[in-house]
N, C-alpha and C positions, 0 to 999 in steps of 0.2 A: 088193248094196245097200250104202252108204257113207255113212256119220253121221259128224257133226264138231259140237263146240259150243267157240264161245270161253269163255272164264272169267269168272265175274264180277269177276276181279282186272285181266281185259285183257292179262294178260302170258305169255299163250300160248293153247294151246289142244290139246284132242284132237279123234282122228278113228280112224274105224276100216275096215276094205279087208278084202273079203272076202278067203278063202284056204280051196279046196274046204269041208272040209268043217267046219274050222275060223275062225277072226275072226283082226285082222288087230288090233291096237292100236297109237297110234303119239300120242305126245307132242312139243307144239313149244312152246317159249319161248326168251326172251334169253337163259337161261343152263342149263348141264346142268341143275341142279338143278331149273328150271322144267320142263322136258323131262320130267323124270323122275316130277314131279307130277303132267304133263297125262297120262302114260299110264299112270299108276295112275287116274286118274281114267275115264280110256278105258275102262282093261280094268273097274272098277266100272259103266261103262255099258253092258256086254257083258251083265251079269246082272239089272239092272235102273235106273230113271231116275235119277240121281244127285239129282237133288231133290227126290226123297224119302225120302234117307236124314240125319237129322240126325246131326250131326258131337258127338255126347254124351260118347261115352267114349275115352279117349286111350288108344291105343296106342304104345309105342319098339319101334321096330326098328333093328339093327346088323346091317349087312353087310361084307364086304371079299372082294375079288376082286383077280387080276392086271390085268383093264381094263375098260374102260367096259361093255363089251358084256359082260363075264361077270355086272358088277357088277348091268345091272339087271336079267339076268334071275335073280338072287338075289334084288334085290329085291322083283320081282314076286312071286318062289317062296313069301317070307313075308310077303307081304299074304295070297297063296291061303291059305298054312296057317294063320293068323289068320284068316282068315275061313270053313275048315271045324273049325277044333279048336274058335273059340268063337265061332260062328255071330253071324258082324259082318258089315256092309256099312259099307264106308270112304265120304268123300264130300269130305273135306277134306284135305291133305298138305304137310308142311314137312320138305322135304330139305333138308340138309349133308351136302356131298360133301370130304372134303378126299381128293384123291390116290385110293387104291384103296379106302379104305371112305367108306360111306355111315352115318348116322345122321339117323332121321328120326322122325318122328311122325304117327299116323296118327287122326283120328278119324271113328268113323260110329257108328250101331246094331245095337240085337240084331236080328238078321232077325226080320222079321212078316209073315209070309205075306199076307196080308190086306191088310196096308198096302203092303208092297215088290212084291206079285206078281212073284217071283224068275223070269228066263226060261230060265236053267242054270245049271249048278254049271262053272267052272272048275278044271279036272284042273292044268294047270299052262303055266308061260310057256316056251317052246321055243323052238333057236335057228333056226329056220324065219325068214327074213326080219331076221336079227338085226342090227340097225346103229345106232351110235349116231356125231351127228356134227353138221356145220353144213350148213345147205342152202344154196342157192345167195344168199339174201338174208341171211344169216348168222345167223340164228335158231338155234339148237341143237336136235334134235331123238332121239328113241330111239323105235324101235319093235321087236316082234316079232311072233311068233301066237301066240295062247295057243291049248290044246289045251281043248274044251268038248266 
């Protein structure tokens, strides 16, 4: 089964492809750093609706990698651990990419069982499917699998 929702900003979108026993995450917008939003937002809709998570409390994250594909599944790696060290759910994201790091912002909530009805815990972003690039309509795009 395969889900995708545009942004309420229009300037990309995620989608997600299965992969056995794993999900599949995958970001598109105009530019990396849109990319890199829509599949954090993806991988946030792997564990539950993304509108239900209000965007409350800010999180910074710093990254830096030798290239695009190490970089975001660094970045993925700490949204996961931001969201099991202190149990957040992201719903919002503002990348700046310059060269090999990343600097971004991250906001959602404290998980509420009740409210979020969480569907798993994400273990972590793998480089299973790992690509980050332009598609054929020249949108920018990154995806991999997270491991759930």
């Amino acid at each position: 089964m395969s889900q995708s929702a545009k942004s309420d900003s229009g300037v990309g979108y995620w989608a997600h492809f299965p992969h056995q026993a794993d999900m599949g995450v995958r970001g598109v917008g105009p530019t990396r750093e849109a990319a890199f939003e829509q599949i954090a937002l993806a991988m946030t809709a792997v564990v539950v609706d993304p509108a239900k998570v209000v965007p409350a409390t800010a999180v910074n994250i710093r990254c830096e990698a030798p290239d695009d594909e190490l970089l975001l599944v660094d970045w993925l790696n700490a949204l996961i651990l931001e969201m099991a060290v202190h149990h957040l759910l992201f719903s919002r994201f503002d990348v700046h990419l310059d060269g090999a790091s990343l600097h971004a912002t991250a906001w959602g909530d404290a998980v509420d069982s009740d409210k979020h009805q969480p569907a798993v815990e994400i273990k972590g972003a793998t480089y299973t499917e790992l690509k980050v690039g332009r598609n054929q309509s020249g949108q920018w795009f990154a995806q991999c699998v997270v491991d759930v």
